[in-house]
C-alpha positions as a printed NumPy array, in Angstrom:
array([[ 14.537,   8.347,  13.824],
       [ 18.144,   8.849,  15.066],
       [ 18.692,  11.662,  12.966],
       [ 15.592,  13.435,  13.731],
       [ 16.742,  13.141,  17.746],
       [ 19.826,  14.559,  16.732],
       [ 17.989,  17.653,  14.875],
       [ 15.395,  18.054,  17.471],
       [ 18.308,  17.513,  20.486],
       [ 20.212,  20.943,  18.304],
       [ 16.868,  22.911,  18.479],
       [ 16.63 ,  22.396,  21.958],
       [ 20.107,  23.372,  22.082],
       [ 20.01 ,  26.529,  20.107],
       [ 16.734,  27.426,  22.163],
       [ 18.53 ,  27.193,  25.248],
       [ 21.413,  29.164,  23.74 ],
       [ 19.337,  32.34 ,  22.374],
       [ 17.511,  32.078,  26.205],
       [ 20.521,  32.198,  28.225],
       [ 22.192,  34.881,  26.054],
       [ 18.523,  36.877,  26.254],
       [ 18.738,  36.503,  30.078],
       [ 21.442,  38.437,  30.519],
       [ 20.506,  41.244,  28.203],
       [ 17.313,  41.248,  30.044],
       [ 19.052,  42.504,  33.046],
       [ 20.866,  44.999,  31.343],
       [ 18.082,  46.171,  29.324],
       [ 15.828,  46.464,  33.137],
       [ 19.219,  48.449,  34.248],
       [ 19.551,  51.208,  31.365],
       [ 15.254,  51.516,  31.314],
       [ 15.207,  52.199,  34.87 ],
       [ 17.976,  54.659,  34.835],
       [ 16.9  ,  56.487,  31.749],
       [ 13.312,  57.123,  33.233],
       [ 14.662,  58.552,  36.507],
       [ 17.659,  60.551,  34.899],
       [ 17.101,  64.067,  33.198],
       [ 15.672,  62.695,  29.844],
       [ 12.639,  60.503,  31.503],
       [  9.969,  62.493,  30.632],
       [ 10.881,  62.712,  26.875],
       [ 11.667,  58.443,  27.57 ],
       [  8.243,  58.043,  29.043],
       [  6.42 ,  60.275,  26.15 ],
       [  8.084,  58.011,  23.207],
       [  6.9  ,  54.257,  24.988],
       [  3.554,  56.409,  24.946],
       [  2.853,  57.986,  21.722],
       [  0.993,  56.527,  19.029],
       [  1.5  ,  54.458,  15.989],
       [ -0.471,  52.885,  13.436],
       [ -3.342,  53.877,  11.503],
       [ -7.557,  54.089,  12.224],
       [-10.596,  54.14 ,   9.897],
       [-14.156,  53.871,  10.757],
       [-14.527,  50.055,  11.023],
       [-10.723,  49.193,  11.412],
       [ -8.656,  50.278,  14.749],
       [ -4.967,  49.972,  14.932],
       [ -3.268,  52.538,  16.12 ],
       [ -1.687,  52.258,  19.434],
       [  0.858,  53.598,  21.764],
       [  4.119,  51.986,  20.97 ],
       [  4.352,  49.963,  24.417],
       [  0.733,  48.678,  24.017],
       [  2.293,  47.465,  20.343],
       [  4.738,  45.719,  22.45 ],
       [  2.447,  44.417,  25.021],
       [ -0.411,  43.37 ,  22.982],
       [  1.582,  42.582,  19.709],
       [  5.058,  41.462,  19.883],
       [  4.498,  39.576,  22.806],
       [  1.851,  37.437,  20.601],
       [  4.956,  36.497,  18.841],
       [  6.376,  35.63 ,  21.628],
       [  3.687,  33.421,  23.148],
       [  3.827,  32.177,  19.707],
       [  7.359,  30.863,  20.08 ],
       [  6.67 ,  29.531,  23.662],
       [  3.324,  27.366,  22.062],
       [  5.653,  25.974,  19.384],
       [  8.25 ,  25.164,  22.062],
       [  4.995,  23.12 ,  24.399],
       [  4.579,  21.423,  21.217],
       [  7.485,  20.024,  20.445],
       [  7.951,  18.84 ,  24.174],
       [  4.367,  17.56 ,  24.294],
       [  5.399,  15.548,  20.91 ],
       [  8.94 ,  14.583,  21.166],
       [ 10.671,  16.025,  23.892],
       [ 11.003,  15.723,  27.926],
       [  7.042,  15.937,  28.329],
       [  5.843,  13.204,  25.335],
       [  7.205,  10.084,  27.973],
       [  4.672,  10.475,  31.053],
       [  7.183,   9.01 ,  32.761],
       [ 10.055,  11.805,  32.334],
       [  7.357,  14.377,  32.099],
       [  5.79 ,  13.517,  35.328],
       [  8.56 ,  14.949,  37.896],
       [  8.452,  18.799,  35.801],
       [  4.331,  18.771,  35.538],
       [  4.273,  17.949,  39.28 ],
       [  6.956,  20.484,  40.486],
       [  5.206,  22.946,  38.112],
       [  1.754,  22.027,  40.136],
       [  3.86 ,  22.909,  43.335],
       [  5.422,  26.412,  41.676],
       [  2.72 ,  28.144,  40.882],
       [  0.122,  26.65 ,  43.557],
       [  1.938,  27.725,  46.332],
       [  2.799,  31.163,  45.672],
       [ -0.732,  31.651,  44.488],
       [ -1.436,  30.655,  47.616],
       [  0.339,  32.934,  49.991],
       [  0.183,  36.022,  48.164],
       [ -3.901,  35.388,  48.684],
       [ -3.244,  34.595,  52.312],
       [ -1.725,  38.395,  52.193],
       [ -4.208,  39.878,  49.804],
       [ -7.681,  38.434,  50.15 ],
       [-10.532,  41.073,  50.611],
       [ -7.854,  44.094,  48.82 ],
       [ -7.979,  45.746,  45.777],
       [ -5.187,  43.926,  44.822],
       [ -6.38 ,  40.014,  45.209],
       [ -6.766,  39.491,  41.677],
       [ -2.092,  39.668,  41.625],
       [ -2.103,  36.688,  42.371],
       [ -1.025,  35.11 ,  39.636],
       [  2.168,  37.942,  39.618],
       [  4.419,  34.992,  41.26 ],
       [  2.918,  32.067,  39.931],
       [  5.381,  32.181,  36.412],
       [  9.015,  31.715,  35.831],
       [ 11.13 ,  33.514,  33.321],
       [ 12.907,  30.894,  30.97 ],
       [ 14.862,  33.46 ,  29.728],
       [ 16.429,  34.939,  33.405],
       [ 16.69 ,  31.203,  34.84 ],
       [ 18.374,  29.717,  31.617],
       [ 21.009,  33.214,  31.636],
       [ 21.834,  31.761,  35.217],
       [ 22.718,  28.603,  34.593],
       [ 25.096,  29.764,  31.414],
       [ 26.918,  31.845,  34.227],
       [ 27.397,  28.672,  35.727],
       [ 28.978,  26.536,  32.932],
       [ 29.373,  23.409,  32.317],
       [ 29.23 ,  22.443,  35.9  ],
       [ 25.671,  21.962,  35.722],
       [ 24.036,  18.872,  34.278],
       [ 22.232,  18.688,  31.09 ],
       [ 19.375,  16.903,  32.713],
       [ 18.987,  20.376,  35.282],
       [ 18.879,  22.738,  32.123],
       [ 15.918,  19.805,  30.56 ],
       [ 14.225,  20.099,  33.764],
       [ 14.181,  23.571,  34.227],
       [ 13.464,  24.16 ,  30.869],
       [ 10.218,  21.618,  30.715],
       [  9.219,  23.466,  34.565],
       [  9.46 ,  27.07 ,  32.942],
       [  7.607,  26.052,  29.925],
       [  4.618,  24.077,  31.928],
       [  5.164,  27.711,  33.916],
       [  4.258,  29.435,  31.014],
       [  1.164,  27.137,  29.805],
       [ -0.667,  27.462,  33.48 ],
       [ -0.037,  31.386,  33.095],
       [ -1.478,  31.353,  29.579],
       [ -4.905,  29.24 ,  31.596],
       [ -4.698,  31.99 ,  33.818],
       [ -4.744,  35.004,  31.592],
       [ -7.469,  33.37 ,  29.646],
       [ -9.828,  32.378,  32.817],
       [ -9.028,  35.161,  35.232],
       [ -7.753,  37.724,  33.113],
       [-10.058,  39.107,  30.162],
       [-12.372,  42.197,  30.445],
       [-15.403,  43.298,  28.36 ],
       [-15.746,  40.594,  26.504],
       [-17.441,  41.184,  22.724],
       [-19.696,  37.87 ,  21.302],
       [-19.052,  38.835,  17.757],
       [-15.109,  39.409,  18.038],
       [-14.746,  36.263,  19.883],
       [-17.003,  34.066,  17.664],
       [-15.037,  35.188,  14.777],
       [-11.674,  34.443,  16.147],
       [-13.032,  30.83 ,  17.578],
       [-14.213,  30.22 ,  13.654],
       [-10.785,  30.864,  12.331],
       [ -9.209,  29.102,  14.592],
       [-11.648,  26.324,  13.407],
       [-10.481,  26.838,   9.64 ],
       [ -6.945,  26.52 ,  10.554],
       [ -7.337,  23.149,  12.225],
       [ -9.338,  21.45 ,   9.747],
       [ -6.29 ,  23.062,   7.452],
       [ -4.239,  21.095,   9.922],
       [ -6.386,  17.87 ,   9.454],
       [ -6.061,  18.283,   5.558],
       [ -2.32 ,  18.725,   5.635],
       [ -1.976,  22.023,   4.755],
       [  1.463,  22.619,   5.131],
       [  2.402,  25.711,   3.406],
       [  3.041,  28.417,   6.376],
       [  1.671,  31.473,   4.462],
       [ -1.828,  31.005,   5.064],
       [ -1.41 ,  30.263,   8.671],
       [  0.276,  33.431,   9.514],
       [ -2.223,  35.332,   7.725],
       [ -4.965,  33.414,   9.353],
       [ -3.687,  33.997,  12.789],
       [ -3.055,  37.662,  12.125],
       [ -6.854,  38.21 ,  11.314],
       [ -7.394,  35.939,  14.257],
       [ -5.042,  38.547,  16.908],
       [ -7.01 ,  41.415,  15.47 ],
       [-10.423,  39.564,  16.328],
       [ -8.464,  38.532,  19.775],
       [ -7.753,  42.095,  20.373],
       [-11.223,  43.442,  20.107],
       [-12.761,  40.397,  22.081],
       [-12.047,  41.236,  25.133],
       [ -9.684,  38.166,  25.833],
       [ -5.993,  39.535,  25.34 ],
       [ -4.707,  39.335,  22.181],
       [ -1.2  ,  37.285,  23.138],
       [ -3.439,  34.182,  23.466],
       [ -3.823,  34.114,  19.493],
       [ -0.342,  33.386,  19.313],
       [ -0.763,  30.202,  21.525],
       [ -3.43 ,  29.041,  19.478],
       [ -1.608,  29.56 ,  15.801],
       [  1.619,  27.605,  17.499],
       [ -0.729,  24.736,  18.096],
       [ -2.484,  24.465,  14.388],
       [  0.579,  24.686,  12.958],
       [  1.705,  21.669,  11.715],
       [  4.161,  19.458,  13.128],
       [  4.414,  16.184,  11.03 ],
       [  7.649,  14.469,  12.217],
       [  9.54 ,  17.774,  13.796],
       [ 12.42 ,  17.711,  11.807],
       [ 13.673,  20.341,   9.65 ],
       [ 11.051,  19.954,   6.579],
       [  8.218,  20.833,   9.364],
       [  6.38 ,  24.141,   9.292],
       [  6.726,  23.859,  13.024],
       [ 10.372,  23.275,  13.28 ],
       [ 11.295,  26.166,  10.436],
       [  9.395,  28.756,  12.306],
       [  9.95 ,  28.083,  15.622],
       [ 13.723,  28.142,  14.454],
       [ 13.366,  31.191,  12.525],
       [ 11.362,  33.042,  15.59 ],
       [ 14.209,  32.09 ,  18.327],
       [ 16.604,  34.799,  17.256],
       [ 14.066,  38.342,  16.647],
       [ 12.195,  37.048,  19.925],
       [ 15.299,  36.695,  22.153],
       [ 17.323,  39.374,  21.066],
       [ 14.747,  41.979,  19.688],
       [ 10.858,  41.296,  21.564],
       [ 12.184,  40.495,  24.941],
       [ 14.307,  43.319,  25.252],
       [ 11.86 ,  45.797,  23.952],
       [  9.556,  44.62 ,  26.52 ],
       [ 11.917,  44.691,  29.54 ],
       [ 13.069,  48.703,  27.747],
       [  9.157,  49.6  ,  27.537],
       [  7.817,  47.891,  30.866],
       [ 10.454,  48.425,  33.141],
       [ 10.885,  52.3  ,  32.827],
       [  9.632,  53.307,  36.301],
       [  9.772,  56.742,  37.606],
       [ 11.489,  55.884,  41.265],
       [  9.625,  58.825,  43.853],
       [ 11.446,  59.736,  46.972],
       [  9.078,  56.778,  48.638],
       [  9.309,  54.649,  46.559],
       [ 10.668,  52.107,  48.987],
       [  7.193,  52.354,  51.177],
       [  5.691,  50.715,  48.125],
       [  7.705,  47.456,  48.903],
       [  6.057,  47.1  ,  52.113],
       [  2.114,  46.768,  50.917],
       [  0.663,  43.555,  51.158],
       [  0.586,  43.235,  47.085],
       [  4.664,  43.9  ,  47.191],
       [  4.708,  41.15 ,  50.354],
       [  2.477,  38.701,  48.376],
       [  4.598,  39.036,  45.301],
       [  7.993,  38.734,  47.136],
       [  7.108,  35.859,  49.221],
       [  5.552,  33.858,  46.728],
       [  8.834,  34.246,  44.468],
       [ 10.841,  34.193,  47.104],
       [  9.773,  31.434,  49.53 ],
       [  6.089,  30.039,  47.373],
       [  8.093,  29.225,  43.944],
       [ 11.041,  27.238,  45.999],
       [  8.966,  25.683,  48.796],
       [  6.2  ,  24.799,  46.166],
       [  8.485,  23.268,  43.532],
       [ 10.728,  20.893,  45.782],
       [  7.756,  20.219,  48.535],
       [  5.836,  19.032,  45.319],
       [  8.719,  16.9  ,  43.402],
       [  9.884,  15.382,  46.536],
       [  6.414,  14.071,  47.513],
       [  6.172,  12.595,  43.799],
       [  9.494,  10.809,  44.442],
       [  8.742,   9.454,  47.388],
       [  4.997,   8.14 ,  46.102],
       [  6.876,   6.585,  43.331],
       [  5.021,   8.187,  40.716],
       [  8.321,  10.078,  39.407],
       [ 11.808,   9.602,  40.111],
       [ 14.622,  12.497,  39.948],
       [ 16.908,  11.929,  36.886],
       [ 20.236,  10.983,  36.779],
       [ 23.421,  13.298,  37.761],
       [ 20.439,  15.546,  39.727],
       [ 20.794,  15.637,  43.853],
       [ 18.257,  17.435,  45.856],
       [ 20.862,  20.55 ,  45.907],
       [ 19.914,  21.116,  42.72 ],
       [ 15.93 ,  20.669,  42.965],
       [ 16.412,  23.623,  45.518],
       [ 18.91 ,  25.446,  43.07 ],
       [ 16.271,  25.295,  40.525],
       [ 13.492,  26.161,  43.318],
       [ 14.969,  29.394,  43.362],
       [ 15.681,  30.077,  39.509],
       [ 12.032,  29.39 ,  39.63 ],
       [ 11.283,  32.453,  41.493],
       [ 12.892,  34.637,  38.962],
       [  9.143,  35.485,  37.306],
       [ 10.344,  39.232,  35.213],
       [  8.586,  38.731,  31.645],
       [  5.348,  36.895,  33.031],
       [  5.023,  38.568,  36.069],
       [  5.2  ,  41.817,  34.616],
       [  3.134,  41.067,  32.054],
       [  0.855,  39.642,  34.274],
       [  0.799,  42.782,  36.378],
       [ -0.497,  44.668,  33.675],
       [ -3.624,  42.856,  33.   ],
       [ -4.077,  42.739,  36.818],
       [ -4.324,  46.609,  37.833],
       [ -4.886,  49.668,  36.337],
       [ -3.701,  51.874,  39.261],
       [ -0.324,  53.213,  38.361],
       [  1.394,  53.181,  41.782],
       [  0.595,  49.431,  42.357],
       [  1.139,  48.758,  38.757],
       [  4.697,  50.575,  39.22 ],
       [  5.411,  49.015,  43.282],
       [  4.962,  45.914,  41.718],
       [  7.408,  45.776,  39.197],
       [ 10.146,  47.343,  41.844],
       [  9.4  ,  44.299,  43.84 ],
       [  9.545,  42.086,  41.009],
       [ 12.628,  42.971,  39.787],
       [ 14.419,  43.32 ,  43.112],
       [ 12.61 ,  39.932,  44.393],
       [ 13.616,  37.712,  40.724],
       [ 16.842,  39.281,  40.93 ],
       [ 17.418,  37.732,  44.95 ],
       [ 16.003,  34.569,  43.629],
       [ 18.156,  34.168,  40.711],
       [ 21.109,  35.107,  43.485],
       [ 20.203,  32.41 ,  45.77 ],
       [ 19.706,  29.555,  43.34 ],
       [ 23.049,  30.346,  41.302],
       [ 24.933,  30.367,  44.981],
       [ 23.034,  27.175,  45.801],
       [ 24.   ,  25.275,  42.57 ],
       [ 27.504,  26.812,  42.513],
       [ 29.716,  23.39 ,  43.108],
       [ 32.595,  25.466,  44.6  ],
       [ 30.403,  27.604,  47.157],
       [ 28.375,  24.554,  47.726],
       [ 31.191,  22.23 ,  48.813]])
């Protein structure tokens, strides 16, 4: 058993590793996008994210522009990764004690409730109402690449706490896109998909553990995702959660790929995306964008909703008695982490794109998302820094 904490405790450690490294490449990746799409050669940079790839018959369809490749296929990988990683917590890590698990499920309640919550109180009755789940996730990625910039003066149990928040995070935005977000559904895709799904978890109840035929399985099962009507990222959530897990240590399927995934995801998917979906063309007004109630909604529920919503939420646990804050962790750093909350990036934008069609809000809102995740992830890393602190 000991030995198996001390494998699982180096997987957690190499996750949060490859996430804090990918954090900061994010930013730099969002940096060069943007400035190559507003420089001389953006037209040619917009034209390659949107010519097609791929290949088309008369019953099979895959050929797609290379950022809906990204969008609708890499990222299936990555919600893949970020399954396997609820897994393992929900087994054996911070969220299998309900004890330890109850102080990051309630602040997670708090984060994405409340700025749900005021960006509807800003955009109820618009086209753009159905945004509203823009600031309701939290990069893992961005928030992790903050606390690395802030060394070892943070404590372990912070990076555990933010990591378990940012993962719940995750789970309530992959609810969302699956209640709120799907269009045009199709019966006979979705019925298909639903009975493979089936076949891989009575595989999983026979102890099938070979990986092989689950990755082939869930590849038939995107394609069927991706004509359903319900976006195809989901069918990497579901594959993470039929794969087996057994004990979690090294000789499980679930531990060798989510180990082998860390890596291409971090330093390969997650850039592409921020390279593909952050290329915005800034107009002369751009900055009149930032001041529509969808650009308000967003800001202030990253801004103000994620903080106020994540330490309201824990501290009212804490004082009910139903959770208690871990050791080494003061309420500085429940704020600190308030704020790294509100750095949303991946999700949000993601998010953004199944919300609207419209480019201009589709293009305003990832301005303010950027510009609003990158003020959060200022604030929080000021807040937790022990020298500007004291």
């Amino acid at each position: 058993m000991k030995s198996t904490q001390v494998r699982l405790s180096r997987l957690f450690l190499e996750f949060t590793e490859s996430e804090q490294v990918a954090g900061l490449i994010l930013i730099l990746c969002a940096v060069v996008s943007i400035a190559i799409a507003n420089s001389t050669l953006g037209t040619s940079y917009l034209d390659f994210w949107h010519s097609k790839i791929g290949f088309e018959t008369t019953t099979i369809r895959l050929k797609y522009s290379i950022d809906h490749w990204i969008n609708d296929a890499l990222m299936a990988i990555f919600f893949l990764l970020v399954g396997l990683e609820i897994e393992r917590e929900l087994y054996v890590g911070e969220l299998s004690d309900l004890k330890n698990a109850l102080l990051p499920v309630v602040a997670a309640i708090g984060g994405m409730a409340t700025p749900a919550l005021l960006y509807i109180l800003l955009n109820l009755g618009t086209e753009t109402q159905a945004g509203f789940g823009i600031p309701m996730a939290t990069d893992i990625a961005f928030a992790l690449g903050v606390l690395a910039l802030l060394g070892d003066s943070i404590p372990v149990s912070l990076k555990i706490f933010l990591t378990a928040l940012a993962i719940l995070d995750d789970l309530g935005a992959i609810i969302l896109i699956a209640l709120f977000y799907a269009s045009d559904l199709s019966l006979v895709y979705l019925l298909l998909a639903s009975g493979i799904f089936i076949v891989m978890v009575i595989m999983n109840r026979l102890n099938v553990s070979r990986l092989f035929p689950y990755l082939i399985l869930g590849a038939v099962m995107w394609y069927c995702m991706l004509n359903s009507g319900v976006h195809a990222t989901l069918a990497g959530v579901l594959l993470a959660f039929v794969i087996p897990f057994d004990r979690g240590d090294e000789e499980s399927p679930s531990w060798r790929l989510e180990h082998f995934l860390q890596k291409p995801v971090a330093f390969l998917i997650l850039p592409a995306f921020a390279l593909a979906n952050t290329a915005v063309v800034l107009e002369n007004n751009w900055f009149e964008g930032l001041m529509t109630a969808n650009s308000l909604g967003i800001c202030a529920g990253l801004l103000l909703g994620k903080p106020l919503g994540i330490v309201l939420f824990s501290v009212a646990a804490i004082k009910a008695g139903v959770s208690q804050l871990p050791e080494e962790l003061t309420f500085r750093h429940m704020i600190g982490a308030g704020f790294l909350g509100g750095i949303g990036f991946t999700m949000s934008i993601f998010i953004t794109l199944l919300a609207f069609d419209n480019p201009e809000i589709i293009a305003s809102s990832k301005i303010t998302i950027l510009l609003t995740s990158l003020l959060a992830g200022a604030i929080g890393f000021l807040v937790l820094n022990r020298r500007i602190s004291a």
